[in-house]
N, C-alpha and C positions, 0 to 999 in steps of 0.2 A: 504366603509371601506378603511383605508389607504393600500397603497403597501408598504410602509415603516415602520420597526422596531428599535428604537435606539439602542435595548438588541442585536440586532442579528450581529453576527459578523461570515462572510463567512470562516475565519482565523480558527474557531474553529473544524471545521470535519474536522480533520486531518486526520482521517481514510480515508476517501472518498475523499485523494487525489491523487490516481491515475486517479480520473473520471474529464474528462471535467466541466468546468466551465459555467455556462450561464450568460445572461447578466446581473442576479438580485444578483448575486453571491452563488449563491446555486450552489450545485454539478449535473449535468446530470448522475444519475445513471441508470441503466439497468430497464428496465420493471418490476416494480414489476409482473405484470400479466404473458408476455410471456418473456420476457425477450430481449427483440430489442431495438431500442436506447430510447429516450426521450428528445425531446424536448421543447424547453422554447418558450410560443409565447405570441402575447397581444391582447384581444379579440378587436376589432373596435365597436363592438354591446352595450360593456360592458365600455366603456369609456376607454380602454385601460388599463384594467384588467388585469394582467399576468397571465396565464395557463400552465399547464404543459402537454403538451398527448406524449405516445407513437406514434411514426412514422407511425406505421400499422393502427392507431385508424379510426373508421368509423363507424358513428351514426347506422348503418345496420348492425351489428354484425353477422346478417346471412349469410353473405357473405363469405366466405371461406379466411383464413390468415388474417384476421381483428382481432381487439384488442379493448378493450372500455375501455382503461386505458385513466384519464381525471381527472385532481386535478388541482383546483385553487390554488394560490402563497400559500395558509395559510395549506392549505391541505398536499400539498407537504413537506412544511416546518415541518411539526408534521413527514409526511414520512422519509426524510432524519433526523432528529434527532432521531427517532427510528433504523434505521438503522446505525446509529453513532455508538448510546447507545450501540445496538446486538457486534456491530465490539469491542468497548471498552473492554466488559466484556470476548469477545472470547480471546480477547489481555492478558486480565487480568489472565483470566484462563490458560493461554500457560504460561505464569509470574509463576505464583502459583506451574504448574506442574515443572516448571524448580526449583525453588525454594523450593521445596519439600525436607525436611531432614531424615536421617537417621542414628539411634544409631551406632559409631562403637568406637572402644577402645581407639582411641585418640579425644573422645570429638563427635563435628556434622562434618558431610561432605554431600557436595550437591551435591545429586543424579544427575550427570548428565555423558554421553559417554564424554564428552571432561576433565573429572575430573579424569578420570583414570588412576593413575600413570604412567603406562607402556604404554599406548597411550602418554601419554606426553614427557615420557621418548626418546621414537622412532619418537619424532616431533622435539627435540630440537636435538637429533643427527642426524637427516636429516637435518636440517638447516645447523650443524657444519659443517654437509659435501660436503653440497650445495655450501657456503661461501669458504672451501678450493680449491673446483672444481673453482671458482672464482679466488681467487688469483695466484691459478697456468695458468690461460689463462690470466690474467693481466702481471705474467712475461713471458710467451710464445710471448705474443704482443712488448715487452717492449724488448724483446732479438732479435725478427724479427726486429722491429725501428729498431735497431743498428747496427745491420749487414748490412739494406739497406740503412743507412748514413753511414757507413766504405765502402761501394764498389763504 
């Protein structure tokens, strides 16, 4: 079976880009099973096959802190695109929830804490006063300059 797909394009889990990269361009995401790293390897046995296992993995599962997480390149690839998918739709519903409207007397307004008159009102006169605090230590600086080039 080929390790190469023309469709597939590493560019596109944009979600799963805070996670490492391997070297087939897929994302190293966390252990589905325990959740420890995962790594990209290439079987020797298999003609140089790419697999994916968790870190902890070990064909003895009885053994205490082992993990039997273990997906060939094609497997994985279905993993991480479900996982994209999950991330997308969570993204999308956080979208939705922001974007959520409600009737009020001047028409629609979006429900949202940073939409709130009076929060915004008290954001833009903090700035105003931010800015003044500013220009008055710009000529505090500008009046020290000239009195230490007059002496």
């Amino acid at each position: 079976m080929s390790q190469g797909n023309s469709s597939f394009h590493p560019a596109r889990f944009v979600g799963l880009a805070q996670y490492p990269v391997g070297p087939s361009g897929l994302p190293l995401i966390p252990c589905p099973d325990c959740g420890d790293q995962v790594v990209e390897c290439k079987s020797w046995k298999h003609n140089g096959r790419v697999f994916f296992k968790c870190i902890r993995y070990d064909d003895h599962l009885e053994l205490p802190g082992r993990c039997g997480f273990f997906r060939w390149l094609e497997q994985f690839r279905s993993i991480i695109a479900a996982k994209e998918k999950q991330l997308m739709q969570a993204h999308a519903a956080k979208e939705q929830d922001l974007k959520e409207v409600c009737p009020s007397t001047s028409g629609f307004q979006i429900r949202s804490s940073l939409c709130d008159k009076g929060k915004i009102d008290k954001l833009i006169n903090l700035v105003q006063f931010l800015v003044l605090i500013c220009i008055v230590i710009a000529v505090v600086m500008f009046f020290g300059v000239v009195v230490l080039l007059v002496k």
